[in-house]
N, C-alpha and C positions, 0 to 999 in steps of 0.2 A: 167583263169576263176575262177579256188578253189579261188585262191588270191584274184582276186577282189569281191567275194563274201564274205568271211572273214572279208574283211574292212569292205564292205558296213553293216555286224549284227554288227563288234565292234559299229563303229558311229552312228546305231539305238539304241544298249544297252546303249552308252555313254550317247546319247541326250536324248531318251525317258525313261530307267527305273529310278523309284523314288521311293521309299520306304516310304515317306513323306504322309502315307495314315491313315485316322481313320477309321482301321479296325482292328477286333480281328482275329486273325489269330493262327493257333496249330504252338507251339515252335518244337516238333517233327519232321511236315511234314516241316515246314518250313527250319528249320534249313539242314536233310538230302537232301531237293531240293535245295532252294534256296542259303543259305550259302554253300553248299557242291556242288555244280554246279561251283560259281565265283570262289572257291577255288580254284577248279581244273582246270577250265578256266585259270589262271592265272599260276597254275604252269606249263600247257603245253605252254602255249604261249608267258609269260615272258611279259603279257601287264600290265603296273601298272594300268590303268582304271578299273581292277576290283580288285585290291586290294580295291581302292576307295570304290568300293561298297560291297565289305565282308566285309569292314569293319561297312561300313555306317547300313548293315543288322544286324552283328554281335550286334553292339551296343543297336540300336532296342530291339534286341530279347532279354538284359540283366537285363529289371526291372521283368523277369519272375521267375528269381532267387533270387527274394526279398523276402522268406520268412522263419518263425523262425526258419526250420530245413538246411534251402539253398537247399532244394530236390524242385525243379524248377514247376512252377503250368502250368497246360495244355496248355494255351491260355497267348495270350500277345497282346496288341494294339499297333502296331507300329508305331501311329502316338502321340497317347497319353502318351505312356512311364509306361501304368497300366498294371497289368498283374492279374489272376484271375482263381481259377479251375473249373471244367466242372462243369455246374450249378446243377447239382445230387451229388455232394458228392466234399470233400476236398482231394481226393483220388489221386495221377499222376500211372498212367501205368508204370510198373518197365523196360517194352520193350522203352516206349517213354523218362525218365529221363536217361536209361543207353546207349541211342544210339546218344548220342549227340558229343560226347567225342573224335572222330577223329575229326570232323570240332573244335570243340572249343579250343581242345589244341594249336591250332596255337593264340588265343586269350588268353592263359594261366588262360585256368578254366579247372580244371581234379579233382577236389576235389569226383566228385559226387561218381565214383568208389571204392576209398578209404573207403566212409561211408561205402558202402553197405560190403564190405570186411569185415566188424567190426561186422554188423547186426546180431541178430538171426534169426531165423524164416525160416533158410534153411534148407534143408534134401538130405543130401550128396550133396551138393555144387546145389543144384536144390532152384529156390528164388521163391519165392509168384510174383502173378500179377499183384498187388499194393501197393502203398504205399505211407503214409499221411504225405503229406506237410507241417505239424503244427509241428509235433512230429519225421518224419522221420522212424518213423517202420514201416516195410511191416505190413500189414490187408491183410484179408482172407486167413487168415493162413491154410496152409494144401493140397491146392490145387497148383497143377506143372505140366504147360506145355512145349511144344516149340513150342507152337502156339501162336496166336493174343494174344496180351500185355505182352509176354516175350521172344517170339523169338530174337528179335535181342542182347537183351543182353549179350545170348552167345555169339553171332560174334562179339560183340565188343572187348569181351575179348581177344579173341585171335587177335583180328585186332588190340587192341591198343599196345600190348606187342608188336607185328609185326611192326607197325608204329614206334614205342618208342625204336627202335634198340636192343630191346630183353634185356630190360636191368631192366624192371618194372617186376619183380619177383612176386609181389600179384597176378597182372593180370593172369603171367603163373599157378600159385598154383589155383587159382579159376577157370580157363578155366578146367584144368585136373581134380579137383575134381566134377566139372557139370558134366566134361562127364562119368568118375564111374558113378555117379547117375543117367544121364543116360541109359547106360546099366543096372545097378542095378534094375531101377524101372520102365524106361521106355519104352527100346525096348524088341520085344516078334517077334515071328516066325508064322506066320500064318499055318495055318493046312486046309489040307493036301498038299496045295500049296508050304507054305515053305519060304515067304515074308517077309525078316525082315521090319519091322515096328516100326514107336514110339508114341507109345499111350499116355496117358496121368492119371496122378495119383490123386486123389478125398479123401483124410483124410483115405488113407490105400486102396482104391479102387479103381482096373485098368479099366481103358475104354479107345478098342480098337481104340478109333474115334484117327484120322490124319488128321488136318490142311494141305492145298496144301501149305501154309504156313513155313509149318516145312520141306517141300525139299531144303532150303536154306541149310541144315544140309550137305547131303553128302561134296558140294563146298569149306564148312568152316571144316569136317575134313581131307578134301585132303589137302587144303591149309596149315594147321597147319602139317599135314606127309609131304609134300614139303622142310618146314621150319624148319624140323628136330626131329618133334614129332614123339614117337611108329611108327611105321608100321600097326599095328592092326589098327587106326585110319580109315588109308586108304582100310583096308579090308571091316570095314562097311561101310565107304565113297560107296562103290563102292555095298553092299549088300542094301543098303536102296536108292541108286540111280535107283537099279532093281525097288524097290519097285513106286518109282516116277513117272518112266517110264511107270509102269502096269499101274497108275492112271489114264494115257491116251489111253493107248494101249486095254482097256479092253472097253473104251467106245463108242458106237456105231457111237459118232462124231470125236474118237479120240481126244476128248479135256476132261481134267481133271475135277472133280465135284471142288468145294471148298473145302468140307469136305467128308471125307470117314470114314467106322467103317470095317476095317479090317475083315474079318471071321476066327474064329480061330476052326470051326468045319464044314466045308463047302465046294463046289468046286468052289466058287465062288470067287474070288478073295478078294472082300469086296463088302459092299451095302452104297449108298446114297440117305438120305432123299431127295420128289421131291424139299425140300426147300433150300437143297442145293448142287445143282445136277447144276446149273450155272456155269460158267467160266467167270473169270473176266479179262482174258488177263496176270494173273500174271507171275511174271519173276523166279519164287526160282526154278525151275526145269531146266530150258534151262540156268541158272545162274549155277549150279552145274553141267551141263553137258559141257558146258566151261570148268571151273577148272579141269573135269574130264581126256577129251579129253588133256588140255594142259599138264596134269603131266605124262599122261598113252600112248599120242598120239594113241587110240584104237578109229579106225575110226567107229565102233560100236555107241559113243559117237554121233559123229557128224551125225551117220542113224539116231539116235531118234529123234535128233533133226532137221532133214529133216521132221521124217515123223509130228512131230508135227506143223512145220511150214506150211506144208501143211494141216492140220487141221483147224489152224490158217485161214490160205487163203481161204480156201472153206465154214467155216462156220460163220464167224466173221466181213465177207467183206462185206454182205449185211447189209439192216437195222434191226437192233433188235428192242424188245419190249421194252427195257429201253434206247434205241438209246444213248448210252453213252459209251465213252472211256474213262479207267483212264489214268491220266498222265504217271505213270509207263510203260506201254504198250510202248512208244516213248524212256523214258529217261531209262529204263532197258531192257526188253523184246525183244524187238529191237533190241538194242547194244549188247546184249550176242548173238543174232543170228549173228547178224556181225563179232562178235569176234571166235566165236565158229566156224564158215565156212571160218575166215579170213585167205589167204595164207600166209600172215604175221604174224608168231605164236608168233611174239615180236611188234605185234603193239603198246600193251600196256605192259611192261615185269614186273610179279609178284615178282621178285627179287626187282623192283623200285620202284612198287606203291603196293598202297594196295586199293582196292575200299570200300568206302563209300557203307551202305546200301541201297544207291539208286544209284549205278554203277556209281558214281564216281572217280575216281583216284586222291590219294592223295600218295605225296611221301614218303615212309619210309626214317627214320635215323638211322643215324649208332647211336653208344653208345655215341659218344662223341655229336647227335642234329644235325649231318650235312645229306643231302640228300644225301644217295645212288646213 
C-alpha cells in the first residue's frame, strides 16, 4: 500500500507540478520549501524526475541574483525570469540571502557567505538584519538579534561547514565567533527564576524580549557539540532549551506566545504583549527537542514534547479566528514530532544528512564532495 501510494504522488508531481507560472514569488521561502523539498526528495529516493524539477526551480529562482552586489533581491517571477526587492526599500533580510546556501550549493552558487565573511558592520561575529542589494553593506547598523531576519544565518553556518565535509574553515571561524557574541551580549539569566535566555541588543541596549523564533538555537548548538565542537555548547544547548520549554509550560494553553520579554526582577517567568500572545504552530522548539533527545537520549526531551503535542491537539484543532495554518506546521512541526517519538532513532541519521531550515534532509560530504 506505502508503495503504491509513493508511485501514485511521484506521477502526480511528474504530470502536474509546473513552475511555468507569472508570479512573484519570495527566493527565501521558495528556495528553503520548494528547491529544498525536491532536493531531498531525490536524494532519499534516487528518482531522477525531481532532479528534473530542482533543477527546472533552481534556474527560475537565478535572475534574483542579478544584481550589482550579487546579494540576491527579495522576490523573483518565475515565469518572467525579473526579479525585484520588497517594494519599501532595496534592503534583502541577512536571515533570507544567508539561508539559501545548502540547497544551492548543489547548483554551485556559495559566493553569498564569503561576502558577508569580509563585511563590517558586525560586533563579535553577531550581523545586522539587512542588507543592500545595490552596494552589498549591511544597514541598520547596531541592531543584533537571533530572531526574525537573522536567525537562520547562524544555522547555516554551522550547517554548511557540516554539509561541506568540515572542510570550509571561514564558516567554522564565523559560526564560533557568533556564538562569543552571543553569550557576550546576548544571553542573560533571568531573576529570581534563573532562565537562561537570549535577548536581543539595540546600539549598546539589552532588551530582554525572545523571539519563539530563536529556540531553533538550542538543536543547532547540540548539533555542532555532536559534531565535535566545545561541550559548553551543549551545556547551553540544554539551559536555553529549559528556557523554550517554560515558554509553553507557563502558559495557561500550554502553547508558547510568539514573543516573550523575559523578567529579570520578578517571579514571573516573563510577560507577553496581548499582541503577541498568539501561537503560530511553529517548529524551532519541538525541532531542538529532537536534536536534544537524539544526542542525550534524556526521555525528559520527548515528555515536553508530548506535553506540547497535546497542547497542540486540544487547542489548535478547532477553528480559529484567523482559521489559517502555515505550511511549516505540515513540513516541520510535524515531522520533528514524528522523529522526536520515532522508535527509529536512525530514521533519518545526523551523521548523513544534515536538515535544511525547513526540515529537509540534505546529505553531508566528506572532504573529498562525496556523500557520507
Amino acid at each position: 500500500m506505502e508503495g503504491s501510494l509513493k508511485r501514485k504522488l511521484k506521477t502526480l508531481v511528474a504530470a502536474e507540478l509546473s513552475f511555468n507560472k507569472n508570479v512573484d514569488v519570495n527566493l527565501f521561502e521558495s528556495t528553503i520549501r520548494i528547491l529544498g523539498g525536491l532536493l531531498s526528495t531525490y536524494h532519499l529516493t534516487g528518482d531522477t524526475v525531481f532532479i528534473t524539477l530542482q533543477k527546472d526551480i533552481g534556474i527560475r529562482l537565478m535572475p534574483a541574483f542579478n544584481t550589482p552586489s550579487k546579494i540576491p533581491y527579495s522576490d523573483v517571477n518565475i515565469g518572467k525570469g525579473t526579479a525585484h526587492p520588497p517594494r519599501w526599500t532595496s534592503d534583502s533580510t541577512v536571515a533570507e540571502v544567508t539561508s539559501i546556501q545548502l540547497e544551492f550549493r548543489e547548483l554551485s552558487l556559495n559566493e553569498i557567505m564569503k561576502h558577508i565573511h569580509k563585511l563590517d558592520g558586525k560586533q563579535d561575529g553577531l550581523v545586522p538584519m539587512f542588507i543592500n542589494t545595490n552596494n552589498g553593506q549591511f544597514t541598520h547598523l547596531g541592531v543584533f538579534t537571533l530572531g526574525a531576519r537573522a536567525d537562520s544565518y547562524y544555522e547555516y553556518l554551522l550547517k554548511q561547514w557540516i554539509q561541506g565535509g568540515k572542510k570550509e574553515v571561514e564558516l567554522l571561524e564565523d559560526y564560533l565567533q557568533a556564538l562569543e557574541g552571543v553569550k557576550k551580549h546576548l544571553v542573560k539569566q533571568s531573576s529570581p527564576l534563573g532562565l537562561k535566555f537570549v535577548g536581543e541588543l539595540s546600539h549598546g541596549h539589552f532588551s530582554p524580549k525572545m523571539d519563539h523564533l530563536v529556540c531553533f538555537l538550542p538543536g543547532t548548538l547540540a548539533l555542532g557539540a555532536h559534531h565535535g565542537l566545545p561541550a559548553e555548547h551543549m551545556e547551553l544547548a540544554k539551559q536555553v532549551m529549559e528556557s523554550c520549554y517554560q515558554m509553553y509550560a507557563q502558559m495557561e494553553t500550554g502553547l508558547s506566545p510568539e514573543i516573550v520579554h523575559f523578567n529579570m526582577h520578578s517571579d514571573a517567568a516573563f510577560s507577553s504583549s496581548p499582541a503577541d500572545r498568539h501561537n503560530l504552530l511553529r517548529p524551532e522548539t519541538v525541532e531542538s527537542l529532537f536534536y536534544l533527545y537524539q544526542f542525550t537520549k534524556d526521555k525528559k526531551y520527548q515528555k515536553w514534547g508530548w506535553e506540547i503535542f497535546q497542547s497542540f491537539n486540544k487547542h489548535t484543532r478547532v477553528s480559529t479566528p484567523r482559521d489559517k495554518m502555515e505550511s511549516f506546521f505540515l513540513g516541520e512541526t510535524l515531522k520533528y514530532f514524528y522523529l522526536l517519538f520515532s522508535e527509529d532513532s536512525d530514521a533519518i541519521s545526523l551523521d548523513k544528512y544534515v536538515f535544511n531550515t525547513e526540515a529537509h534532509p540534505l546529505p553531508i560530504c566528506d572532504a573529498e564532495g562525496r556523500s557520507v
